[in-house]
LUMLO-809239 format. One line per field, with one value per residue: residue number from 0; chain; x, y, z of N, C-alpha, C, O, CB in turn. Coordinates in steps of 0.001 Angstrom, whole numbers. Glycine has a CB too. Example, Ala and Ser with C-alpha at 12.3 -4.5 7.8 and 13.67 -1.06 7.14 Angstrom:
REM residues 2
vexnu = (0;1)
kolse = (A;A)
npx = (13190;12850)
npy = (-5690;-2250)
npz = (7800;7080)
capx = (12300;13670)
capy = (-4500;-1060)
capz = (7800;7140)
cpx = (13200;12900)
cpy = (-3300;30)
cpz = (7800;7870)
opx = (14236;13409)
opy = (-3319;1138)
opz = (8465;8039)
cbpx = (11308;14084)
cbpy = (-4473;-598)
cbpz = (9046;5725)
//
This chain:
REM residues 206
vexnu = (0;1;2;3;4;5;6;7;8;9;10;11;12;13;14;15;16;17;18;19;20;21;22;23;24;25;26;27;28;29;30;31;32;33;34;35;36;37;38;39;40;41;42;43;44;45;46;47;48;49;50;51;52;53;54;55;56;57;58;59;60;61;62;63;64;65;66;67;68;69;70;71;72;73;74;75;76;77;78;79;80;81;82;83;84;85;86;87;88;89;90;91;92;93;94;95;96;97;98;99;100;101;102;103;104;105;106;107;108;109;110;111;112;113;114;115;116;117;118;119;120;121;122;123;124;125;126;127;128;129;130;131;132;133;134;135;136;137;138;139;140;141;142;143;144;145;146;147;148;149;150;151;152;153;154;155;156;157;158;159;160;161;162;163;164;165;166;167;168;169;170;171;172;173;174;175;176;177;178;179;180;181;182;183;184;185;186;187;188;189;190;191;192;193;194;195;196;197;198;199;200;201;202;203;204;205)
kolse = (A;A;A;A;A;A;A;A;A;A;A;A;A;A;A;A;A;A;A;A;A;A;A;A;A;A;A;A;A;A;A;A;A;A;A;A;A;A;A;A;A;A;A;A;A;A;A;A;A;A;A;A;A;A;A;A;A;A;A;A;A;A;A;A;A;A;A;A;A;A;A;A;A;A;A;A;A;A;A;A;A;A;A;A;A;A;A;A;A;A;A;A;A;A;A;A;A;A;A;A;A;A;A;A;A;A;A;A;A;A;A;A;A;A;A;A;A;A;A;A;A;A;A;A;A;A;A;A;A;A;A;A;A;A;A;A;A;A;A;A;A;A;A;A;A;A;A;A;A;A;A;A;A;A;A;A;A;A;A;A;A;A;A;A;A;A;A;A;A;A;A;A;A;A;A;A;A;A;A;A;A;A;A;A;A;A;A;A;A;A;A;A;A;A;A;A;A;A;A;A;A;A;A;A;A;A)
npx = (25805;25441;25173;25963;25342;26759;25912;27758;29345;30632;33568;34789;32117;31289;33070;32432;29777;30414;32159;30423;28762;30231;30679;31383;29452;28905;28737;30303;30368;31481;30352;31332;29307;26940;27467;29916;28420;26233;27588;28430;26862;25731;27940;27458;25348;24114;23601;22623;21014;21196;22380;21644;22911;21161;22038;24366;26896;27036;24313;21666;20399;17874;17098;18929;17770;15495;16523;17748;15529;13971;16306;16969;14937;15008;16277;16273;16100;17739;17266;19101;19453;20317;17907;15365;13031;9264;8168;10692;10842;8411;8910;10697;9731;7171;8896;10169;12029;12491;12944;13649;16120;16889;20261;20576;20332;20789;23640;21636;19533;19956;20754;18477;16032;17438;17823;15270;13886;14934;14004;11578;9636;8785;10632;10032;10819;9503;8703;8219;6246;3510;3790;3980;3219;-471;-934;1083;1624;-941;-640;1239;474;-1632;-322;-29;735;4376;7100;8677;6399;4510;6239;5926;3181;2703;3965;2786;538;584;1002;2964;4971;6476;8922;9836;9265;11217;13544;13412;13546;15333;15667;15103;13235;12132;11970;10125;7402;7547;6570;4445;2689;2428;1115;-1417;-2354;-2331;-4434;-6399;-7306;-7023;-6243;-3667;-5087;-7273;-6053;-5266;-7203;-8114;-6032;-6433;-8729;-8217;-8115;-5577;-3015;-591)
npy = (-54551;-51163;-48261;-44846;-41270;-38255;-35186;-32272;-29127;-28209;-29112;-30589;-31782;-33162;-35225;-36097;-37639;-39630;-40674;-41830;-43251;-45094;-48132;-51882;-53213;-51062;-48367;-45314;-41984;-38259;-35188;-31781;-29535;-28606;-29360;-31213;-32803;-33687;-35028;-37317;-38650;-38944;-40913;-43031;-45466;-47252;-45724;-45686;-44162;-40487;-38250;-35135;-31526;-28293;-25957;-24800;-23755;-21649;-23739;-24082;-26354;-26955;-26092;-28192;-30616;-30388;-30556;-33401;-34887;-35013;-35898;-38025;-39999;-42594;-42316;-42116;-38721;-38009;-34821;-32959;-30769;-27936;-25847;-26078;-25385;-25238;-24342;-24810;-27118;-28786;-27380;-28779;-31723;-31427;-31058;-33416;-34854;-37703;-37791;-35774;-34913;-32973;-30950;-30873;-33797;-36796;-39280;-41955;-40927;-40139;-42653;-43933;-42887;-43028;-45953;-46068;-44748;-46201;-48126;-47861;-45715;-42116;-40153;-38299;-36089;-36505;-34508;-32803;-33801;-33291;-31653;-32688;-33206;-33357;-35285;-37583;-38047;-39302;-41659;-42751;-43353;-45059;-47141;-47798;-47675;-47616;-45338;-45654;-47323;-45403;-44090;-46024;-46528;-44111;-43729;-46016;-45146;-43043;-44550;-46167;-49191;-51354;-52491;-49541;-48227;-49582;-48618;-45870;-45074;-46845;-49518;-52755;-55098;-57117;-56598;-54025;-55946;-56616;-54622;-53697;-55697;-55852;-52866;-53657;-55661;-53909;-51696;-53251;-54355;-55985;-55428;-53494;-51235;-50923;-49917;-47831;-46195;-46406;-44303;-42028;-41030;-40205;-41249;-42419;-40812;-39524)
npz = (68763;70143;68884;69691;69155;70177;70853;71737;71949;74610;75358;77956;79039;76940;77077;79441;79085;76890;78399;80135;78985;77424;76833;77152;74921;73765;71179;71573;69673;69393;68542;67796;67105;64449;61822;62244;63280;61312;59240;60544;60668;58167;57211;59000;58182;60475;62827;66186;67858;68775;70987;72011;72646;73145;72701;70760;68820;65671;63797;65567;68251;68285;65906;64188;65033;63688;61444;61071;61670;59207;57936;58536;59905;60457;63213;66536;68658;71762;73757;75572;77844;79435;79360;80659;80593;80470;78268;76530;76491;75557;72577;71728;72029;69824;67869;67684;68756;70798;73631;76432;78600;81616;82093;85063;85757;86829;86449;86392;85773;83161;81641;82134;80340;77923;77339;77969;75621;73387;73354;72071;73744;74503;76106;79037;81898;85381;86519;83913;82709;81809;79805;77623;74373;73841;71958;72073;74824;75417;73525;75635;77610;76835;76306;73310;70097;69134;68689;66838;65338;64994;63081;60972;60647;59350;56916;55811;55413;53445;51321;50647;50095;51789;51408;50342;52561;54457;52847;53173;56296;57026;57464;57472;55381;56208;58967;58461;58206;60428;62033;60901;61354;63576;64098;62883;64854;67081;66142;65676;63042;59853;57647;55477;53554;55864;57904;57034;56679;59782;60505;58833;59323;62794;64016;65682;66249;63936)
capx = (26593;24753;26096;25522;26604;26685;26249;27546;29808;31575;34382;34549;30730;31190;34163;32142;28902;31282;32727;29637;27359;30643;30609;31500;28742;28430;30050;30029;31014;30861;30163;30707;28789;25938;28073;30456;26688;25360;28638;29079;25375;25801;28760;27262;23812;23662;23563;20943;19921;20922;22338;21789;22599;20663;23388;25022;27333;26152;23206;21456;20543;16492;17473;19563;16887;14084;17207;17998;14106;13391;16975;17018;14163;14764;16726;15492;16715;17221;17050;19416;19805;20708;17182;14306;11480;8370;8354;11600;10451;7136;9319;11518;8930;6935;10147;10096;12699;11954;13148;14019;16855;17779;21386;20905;19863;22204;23698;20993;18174;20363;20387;17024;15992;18048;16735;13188;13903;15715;12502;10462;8570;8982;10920;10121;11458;8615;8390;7752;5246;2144;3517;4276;1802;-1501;-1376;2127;1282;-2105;230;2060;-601;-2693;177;-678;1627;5732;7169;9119;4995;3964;6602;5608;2344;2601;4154;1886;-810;889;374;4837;5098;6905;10666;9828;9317;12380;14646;13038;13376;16892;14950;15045;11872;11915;11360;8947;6842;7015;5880;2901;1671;2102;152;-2373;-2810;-2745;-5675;-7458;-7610;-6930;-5156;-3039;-6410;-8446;-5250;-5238;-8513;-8383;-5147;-6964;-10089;-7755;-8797;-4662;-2407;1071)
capy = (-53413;-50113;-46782;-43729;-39767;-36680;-33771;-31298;-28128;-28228;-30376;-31036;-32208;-34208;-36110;-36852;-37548;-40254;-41862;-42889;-43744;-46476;-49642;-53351;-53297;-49709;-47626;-43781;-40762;-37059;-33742;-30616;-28998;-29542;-29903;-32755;-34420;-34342;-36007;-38702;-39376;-39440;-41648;-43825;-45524;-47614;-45472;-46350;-42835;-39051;-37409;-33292;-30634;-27313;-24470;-25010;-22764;-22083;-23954;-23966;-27675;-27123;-26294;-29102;-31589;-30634;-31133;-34713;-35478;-34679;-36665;-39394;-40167;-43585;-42723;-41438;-37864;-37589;-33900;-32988;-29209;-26643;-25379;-27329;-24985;-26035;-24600;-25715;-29195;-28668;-27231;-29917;-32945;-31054;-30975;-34529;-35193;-38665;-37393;-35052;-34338;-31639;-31474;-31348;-34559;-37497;-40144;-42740;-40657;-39939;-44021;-44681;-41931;-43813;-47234;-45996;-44354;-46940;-49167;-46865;-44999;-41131;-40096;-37208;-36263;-36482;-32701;-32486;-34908;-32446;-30705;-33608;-33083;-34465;-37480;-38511;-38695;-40301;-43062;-43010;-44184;-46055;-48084;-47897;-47694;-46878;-44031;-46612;-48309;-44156;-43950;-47005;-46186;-42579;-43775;-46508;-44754;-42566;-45796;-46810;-50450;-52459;-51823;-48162;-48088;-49923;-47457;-44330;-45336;-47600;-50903;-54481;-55386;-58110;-55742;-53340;-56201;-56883;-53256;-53671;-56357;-55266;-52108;-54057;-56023;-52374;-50750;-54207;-54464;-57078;-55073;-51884;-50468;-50851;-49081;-46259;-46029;-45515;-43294;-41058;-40670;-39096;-42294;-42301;-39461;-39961)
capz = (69238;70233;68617;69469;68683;71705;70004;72793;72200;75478;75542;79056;79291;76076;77397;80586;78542;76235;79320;80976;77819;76756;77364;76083;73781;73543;71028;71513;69759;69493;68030;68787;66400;63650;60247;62657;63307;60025;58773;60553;60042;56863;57261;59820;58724;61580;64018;67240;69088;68761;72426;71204;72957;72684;72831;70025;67769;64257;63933;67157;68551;67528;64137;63854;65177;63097;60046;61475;61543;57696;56226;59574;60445;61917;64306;67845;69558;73183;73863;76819;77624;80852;79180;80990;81161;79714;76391;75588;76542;74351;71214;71399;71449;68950;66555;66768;69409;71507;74934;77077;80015;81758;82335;86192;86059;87253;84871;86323;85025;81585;81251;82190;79533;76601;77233;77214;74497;72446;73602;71557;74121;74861;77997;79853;82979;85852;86466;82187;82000;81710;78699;76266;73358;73909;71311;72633;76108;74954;73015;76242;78708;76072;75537;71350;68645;69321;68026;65211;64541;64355;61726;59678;59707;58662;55143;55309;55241;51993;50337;50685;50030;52909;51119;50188;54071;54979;52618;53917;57638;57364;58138;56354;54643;57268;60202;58562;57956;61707;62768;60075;62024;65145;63964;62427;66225;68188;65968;65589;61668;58683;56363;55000;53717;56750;58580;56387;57067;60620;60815;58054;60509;63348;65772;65817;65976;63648)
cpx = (25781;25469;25293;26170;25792;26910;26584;29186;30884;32281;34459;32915;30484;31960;33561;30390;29288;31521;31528;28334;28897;30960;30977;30681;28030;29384;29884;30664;30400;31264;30282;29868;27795;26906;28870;29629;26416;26319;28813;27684;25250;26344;28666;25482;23078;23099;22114;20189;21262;21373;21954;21615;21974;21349;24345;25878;26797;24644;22706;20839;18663;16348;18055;18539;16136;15436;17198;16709;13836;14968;17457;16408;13637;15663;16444;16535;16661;17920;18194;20027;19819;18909;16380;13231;10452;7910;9169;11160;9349;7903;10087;10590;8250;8020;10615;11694;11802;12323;13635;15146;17381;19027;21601;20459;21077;22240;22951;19859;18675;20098;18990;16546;16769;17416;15499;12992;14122;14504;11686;9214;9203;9330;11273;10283;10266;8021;7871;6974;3761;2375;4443;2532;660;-1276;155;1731;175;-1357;1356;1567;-1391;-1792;18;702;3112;5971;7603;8047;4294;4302;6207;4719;1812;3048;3440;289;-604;1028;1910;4113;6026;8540;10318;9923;10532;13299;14525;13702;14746;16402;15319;13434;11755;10922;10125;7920;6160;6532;4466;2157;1442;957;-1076;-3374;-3442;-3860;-7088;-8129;-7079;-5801;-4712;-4142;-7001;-7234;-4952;-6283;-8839;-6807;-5992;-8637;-9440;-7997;-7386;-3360;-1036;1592)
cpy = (-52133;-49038;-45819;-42125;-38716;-35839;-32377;-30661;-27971;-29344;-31290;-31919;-33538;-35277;-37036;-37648;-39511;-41181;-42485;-43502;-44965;-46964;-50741;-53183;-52184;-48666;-45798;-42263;-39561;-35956;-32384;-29240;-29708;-30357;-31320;-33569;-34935;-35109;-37084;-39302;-40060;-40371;-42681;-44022;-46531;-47142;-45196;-45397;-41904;-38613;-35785;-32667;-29602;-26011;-25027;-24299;-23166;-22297;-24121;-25603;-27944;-27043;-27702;-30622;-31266;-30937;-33094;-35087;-35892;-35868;-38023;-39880;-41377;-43462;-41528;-39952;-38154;-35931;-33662;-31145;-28352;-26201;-26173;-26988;-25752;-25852;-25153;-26812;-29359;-28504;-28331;-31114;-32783;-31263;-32558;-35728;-36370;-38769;-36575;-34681;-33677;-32157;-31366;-32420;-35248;-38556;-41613;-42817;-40610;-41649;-44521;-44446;-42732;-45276;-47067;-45493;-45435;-48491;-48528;-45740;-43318;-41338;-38770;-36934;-36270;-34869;-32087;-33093;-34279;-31187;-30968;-33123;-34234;-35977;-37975;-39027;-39328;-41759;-43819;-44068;-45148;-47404;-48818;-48185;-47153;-45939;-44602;-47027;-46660;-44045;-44590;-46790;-44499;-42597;-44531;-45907;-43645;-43591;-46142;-48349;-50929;-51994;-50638;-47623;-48361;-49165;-46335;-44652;-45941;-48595;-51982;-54841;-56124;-57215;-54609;-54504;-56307;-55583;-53528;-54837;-56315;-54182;-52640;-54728;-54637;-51725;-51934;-53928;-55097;-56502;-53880;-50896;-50123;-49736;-47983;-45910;-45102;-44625;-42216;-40412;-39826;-40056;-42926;-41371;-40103;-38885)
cpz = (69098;69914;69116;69679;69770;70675;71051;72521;73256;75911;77080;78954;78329;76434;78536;80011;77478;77523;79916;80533;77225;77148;76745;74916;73446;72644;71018;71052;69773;68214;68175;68169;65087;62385;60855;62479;62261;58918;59189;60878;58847;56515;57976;59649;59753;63021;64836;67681;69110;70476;72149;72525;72728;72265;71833;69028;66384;64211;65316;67233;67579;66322;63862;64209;64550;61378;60207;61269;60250;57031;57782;60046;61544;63253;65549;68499;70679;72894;75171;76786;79111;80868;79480;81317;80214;78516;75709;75199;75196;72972;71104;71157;70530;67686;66583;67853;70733;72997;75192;78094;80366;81790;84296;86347;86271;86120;84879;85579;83713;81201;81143;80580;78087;76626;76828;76184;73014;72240;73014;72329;74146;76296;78004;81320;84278;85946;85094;81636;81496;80190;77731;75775;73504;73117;71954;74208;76067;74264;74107;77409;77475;75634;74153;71279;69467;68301;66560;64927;64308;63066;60244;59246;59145;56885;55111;54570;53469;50980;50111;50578;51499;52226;50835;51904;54750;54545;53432;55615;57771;57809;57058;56352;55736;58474;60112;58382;59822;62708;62056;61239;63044;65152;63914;63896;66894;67548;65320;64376;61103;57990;56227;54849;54937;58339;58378;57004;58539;60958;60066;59208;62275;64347;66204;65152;65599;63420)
opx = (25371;26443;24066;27238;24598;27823;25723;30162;32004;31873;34196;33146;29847;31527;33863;29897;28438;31071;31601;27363;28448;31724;30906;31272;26893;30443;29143;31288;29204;32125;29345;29846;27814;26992;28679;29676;26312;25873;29305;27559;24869;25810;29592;24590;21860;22496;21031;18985;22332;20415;23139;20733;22008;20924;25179;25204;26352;23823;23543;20816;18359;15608;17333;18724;15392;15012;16631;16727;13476;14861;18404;16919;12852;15738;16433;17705;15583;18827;17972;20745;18764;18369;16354;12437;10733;7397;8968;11062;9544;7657;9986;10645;8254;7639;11330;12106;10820;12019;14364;14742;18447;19248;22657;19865;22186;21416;23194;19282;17872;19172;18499;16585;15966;16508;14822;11905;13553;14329;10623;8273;10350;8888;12183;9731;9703;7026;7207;6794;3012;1623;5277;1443;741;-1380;63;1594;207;-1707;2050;2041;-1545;-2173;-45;1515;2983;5288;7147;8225;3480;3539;6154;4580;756;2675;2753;-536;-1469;1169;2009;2955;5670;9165;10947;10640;10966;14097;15362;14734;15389;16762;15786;12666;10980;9717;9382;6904;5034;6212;3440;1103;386;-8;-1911;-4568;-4618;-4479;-8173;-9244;-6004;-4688;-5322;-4304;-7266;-7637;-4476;-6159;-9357;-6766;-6318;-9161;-10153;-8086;-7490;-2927;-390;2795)
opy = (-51909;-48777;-45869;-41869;-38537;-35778;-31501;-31372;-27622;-30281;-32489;-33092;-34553;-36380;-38215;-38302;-40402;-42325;-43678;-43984;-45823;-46662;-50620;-52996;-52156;-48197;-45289;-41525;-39429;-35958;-31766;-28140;-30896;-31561;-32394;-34643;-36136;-35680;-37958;-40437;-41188;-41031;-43485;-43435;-46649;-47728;-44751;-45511;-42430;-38728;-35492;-32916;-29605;-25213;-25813;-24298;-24233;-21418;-24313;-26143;-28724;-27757;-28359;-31627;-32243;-31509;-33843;-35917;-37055;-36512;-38794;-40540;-41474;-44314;-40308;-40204;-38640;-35736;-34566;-30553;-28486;-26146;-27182;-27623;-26642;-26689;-25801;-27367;-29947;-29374;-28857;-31569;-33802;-31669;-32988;-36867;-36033;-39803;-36166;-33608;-33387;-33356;-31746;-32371;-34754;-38766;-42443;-43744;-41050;-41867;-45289;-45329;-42786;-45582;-47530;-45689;-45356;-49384;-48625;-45166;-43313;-42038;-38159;-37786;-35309;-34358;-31050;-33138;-34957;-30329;-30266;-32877;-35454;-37157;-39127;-40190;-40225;-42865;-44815;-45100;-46295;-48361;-50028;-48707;-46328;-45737;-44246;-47440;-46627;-43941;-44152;-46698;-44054;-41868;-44227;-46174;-43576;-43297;-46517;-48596;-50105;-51081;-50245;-46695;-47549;-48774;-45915;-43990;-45506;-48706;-51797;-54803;-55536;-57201;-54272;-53809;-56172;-55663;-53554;-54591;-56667;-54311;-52268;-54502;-54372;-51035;-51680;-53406;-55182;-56994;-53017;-49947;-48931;-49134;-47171;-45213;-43997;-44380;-41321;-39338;-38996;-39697;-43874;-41290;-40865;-38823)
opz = (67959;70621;69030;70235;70010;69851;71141;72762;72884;76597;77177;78659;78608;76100;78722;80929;77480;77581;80210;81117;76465;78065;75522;73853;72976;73061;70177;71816;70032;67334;68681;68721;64767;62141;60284;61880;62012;57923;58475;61338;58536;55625;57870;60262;59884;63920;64454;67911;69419;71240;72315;73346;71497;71429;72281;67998;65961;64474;66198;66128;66677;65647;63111;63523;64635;60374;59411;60360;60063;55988;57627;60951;62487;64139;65387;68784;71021;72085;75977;75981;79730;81973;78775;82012;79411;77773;74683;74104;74132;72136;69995;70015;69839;66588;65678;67633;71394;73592;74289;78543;79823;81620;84801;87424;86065;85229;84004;85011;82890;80419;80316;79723;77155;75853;75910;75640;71925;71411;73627;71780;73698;77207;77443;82016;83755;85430;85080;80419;80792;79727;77159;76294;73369;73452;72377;74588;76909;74677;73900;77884;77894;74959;73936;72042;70372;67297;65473;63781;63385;62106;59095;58027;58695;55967;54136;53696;52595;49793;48943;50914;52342;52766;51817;52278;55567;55396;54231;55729;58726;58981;55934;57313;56490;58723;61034;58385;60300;63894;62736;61825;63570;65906;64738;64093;67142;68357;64797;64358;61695;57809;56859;55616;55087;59335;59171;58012;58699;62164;60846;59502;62840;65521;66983;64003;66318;63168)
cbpx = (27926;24227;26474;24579;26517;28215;24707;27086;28899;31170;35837;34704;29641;31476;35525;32140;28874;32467;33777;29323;26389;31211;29486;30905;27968;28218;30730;29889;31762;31250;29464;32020;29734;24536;29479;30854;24858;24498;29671;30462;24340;26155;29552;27939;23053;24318;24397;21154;19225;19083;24018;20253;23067;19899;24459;24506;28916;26629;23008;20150;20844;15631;18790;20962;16464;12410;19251;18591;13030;13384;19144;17458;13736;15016;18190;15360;16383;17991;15620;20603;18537;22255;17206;14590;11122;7473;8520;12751;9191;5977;10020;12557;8134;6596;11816;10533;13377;12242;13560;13331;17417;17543;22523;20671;18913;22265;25488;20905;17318;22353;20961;15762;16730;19874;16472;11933;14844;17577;11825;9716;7981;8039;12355;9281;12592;8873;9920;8619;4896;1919;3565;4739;2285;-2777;-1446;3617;1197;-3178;1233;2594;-1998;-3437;115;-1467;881;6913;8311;10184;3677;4368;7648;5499;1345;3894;5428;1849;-1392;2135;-780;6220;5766;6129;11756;8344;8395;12689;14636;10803;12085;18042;13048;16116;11662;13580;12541;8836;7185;8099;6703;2970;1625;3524;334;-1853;-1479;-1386;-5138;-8388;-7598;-8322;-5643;-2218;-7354;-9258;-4425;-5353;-9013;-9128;-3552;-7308;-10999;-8317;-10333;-4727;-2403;1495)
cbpy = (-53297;-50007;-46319;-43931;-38907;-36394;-33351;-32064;-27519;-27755;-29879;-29752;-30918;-33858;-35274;-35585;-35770;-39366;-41360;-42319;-41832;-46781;-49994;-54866;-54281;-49132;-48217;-43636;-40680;-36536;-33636;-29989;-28320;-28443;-28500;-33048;-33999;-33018;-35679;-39034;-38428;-38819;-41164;-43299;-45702;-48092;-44490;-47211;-43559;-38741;-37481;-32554;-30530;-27155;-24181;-25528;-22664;-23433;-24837;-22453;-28031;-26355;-25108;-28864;-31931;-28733;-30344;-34984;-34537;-32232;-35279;-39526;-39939;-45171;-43095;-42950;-36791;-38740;-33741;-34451;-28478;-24658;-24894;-28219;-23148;-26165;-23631;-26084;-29946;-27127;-25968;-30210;-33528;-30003;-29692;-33706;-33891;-39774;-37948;-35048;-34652;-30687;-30575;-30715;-34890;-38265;-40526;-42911;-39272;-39235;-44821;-43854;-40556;-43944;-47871;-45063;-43417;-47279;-49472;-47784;-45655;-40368;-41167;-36737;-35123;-37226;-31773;-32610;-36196;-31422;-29273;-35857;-33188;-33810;-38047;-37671;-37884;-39410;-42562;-41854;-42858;-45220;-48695;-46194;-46313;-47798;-42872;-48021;-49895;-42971;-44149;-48268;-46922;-41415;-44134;-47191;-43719;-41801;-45355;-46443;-50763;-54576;-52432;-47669;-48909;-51101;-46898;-43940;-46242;-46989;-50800;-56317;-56070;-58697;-54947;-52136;-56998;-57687;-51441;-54432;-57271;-54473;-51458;-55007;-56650;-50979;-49247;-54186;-53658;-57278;-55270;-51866;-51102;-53123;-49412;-45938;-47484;-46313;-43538;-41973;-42769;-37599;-44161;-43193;-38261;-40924)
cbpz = (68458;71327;66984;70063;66343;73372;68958;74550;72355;76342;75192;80039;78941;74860;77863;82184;77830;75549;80558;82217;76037;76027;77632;76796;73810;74945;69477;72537;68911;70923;67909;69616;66184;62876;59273;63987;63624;59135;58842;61736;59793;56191;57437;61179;57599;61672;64046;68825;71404;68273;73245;69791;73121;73418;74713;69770;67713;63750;63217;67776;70717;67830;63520;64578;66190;63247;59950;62856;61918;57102;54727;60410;59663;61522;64010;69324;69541;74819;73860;77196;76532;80192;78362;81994;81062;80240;75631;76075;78597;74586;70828;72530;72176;69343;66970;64573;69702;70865;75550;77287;80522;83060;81277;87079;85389;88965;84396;87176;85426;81273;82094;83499;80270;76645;78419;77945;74722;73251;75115;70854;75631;74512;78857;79612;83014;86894;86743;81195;83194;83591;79064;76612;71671;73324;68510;72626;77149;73640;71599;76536;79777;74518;76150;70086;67077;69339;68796;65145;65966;64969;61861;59723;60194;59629;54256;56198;57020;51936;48660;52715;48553;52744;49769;49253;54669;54814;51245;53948;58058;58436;58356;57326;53067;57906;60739;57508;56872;62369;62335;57915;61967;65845;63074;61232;67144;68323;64584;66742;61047;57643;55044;53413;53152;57208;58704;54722;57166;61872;60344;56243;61033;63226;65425;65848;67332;62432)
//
C-alpha cells in the first residue's frame, strides 16, 4: 500500500490534488500547513513520498523541506509550485527536494513525476532540465547511484554500520544491505572501505 501526504494550503487544490493521487492501493492525505506535515510525519513512519507546496503560511514550503530533509530523510519530496522559474527549481533541488512540478502542469505529468520519483530517480520537468545541479543530472544520465544508494552511501562513508543506516533512513537491515551491494556493483569495488574510498575522492557526488 503506497502512502502519501499533499502539503498544499488551498483547500480547493488539495481536495483536487487528493482525488486524483487515490487509488485502490493508494492511500493519500493532506496538510495545509507545516506543523499539520511535521505531525503526521511524525505519526506516520511509513510514509512513501512528500507532495509540498511552496506558498505556504507560517513556515514557507522551502523552509519546511530543508526541515523534512534533516529529521526524514528517507523519504522523497516532490516539489510542486505556481513558482517554476529557474531558481526556484535550482533552490529547491539544492535543498534536497527529488522533483519538481509546476502547477500548470496536467495530472499525467504530476503521475509520471511521482513514479519516477518513487523509482529513485530525479524528475524535472523538460523545460527545467538544464538547471538541475550538475552531479544530479550527471547521476541522471550516467545512470549511477539512486538518490536512496546516494543516501546509503553518504553514512556509509561516515563509517554507519548497515542497522545504524537502516534506523537513520527508516529501512530494515535487510534492504540497506541490498543498496550496499548495489553500490558496491555501480562504483565497481569489493568492500565498504574501498567505497569510502572512492566517494571521499569526489569520483561520486553524495
Amino acid at each position: 500500500m503506497l502512502k502519501l501526504l499533499v502539503i498544499e494550503d488551498h483547500a480547493l487544490v488539495r481536495e483536487g490534488l487528493l482525488q486524483t493521487l487515490r487509488g485502490p492501493d493508494t492511500v493519500v492525505v493532506g496538510a495545509q500547513n507545516a506543523d499539520e506535515a511535521l505531525a503526521i510525519l511524525d505519526a506516520s513512519a511509513d510514509m512513501d513520498l512528500v507532495l509540498l507546496d511552496l506558498m505556504l503560511p507560517g513556515m514557507n514550503g522551502m523552509g519546511l523541506l530543508v526541515v523534512m530533509r534533516k529529521r526524514f530523510p528517507a523519504v522523497p519530496v516532490v516539489v510542486i509550485s505556481a513558482l517554476d522559474d529557474a531558481e526556484t527549481v535550482r533552490r529547491a533541488i539544492k535543498a534536497g527536494a527529488s522533483g519538481f512540478v509546476p502547477k500548470a502542469s496536467n495530472s499525467v505529468s504530476l503521475l509520471e513525476a511521482l513514479n519516477r520519483v518513487l523509482a529513485g530517480e530525479i524528475y524535472l520537468p523538460q523545460s527545467c532540465q538544464d538547471v538541475a545541479p550538475t552531479g544530479t543530472r550527471g547521476m541522471m544520465e550516467r545512470r549511477g547511484l539512486t538518490v536512496s544508494q546516494n543516501r546509503v552511501l553518504e553514512l556509509l562513508s561516515q563509517g554507519r554500520t548497515n542497522r545504524q543506516i537502516g534506523d537513520l533512513l527508516g529501512l530494515t537491515e535487510g534492504t540497506v544491505k541490498i543498496h550496499v551491494s548495489a553500490i558496491f556493483k555501480v562504483l565497481n569495488v569489493n568492500n565498504r572501505t574501498q567505497a569510502m574510498l572512492v566517494a571521499s575522492k569526489g569520483r561520486v557526488r553524495i
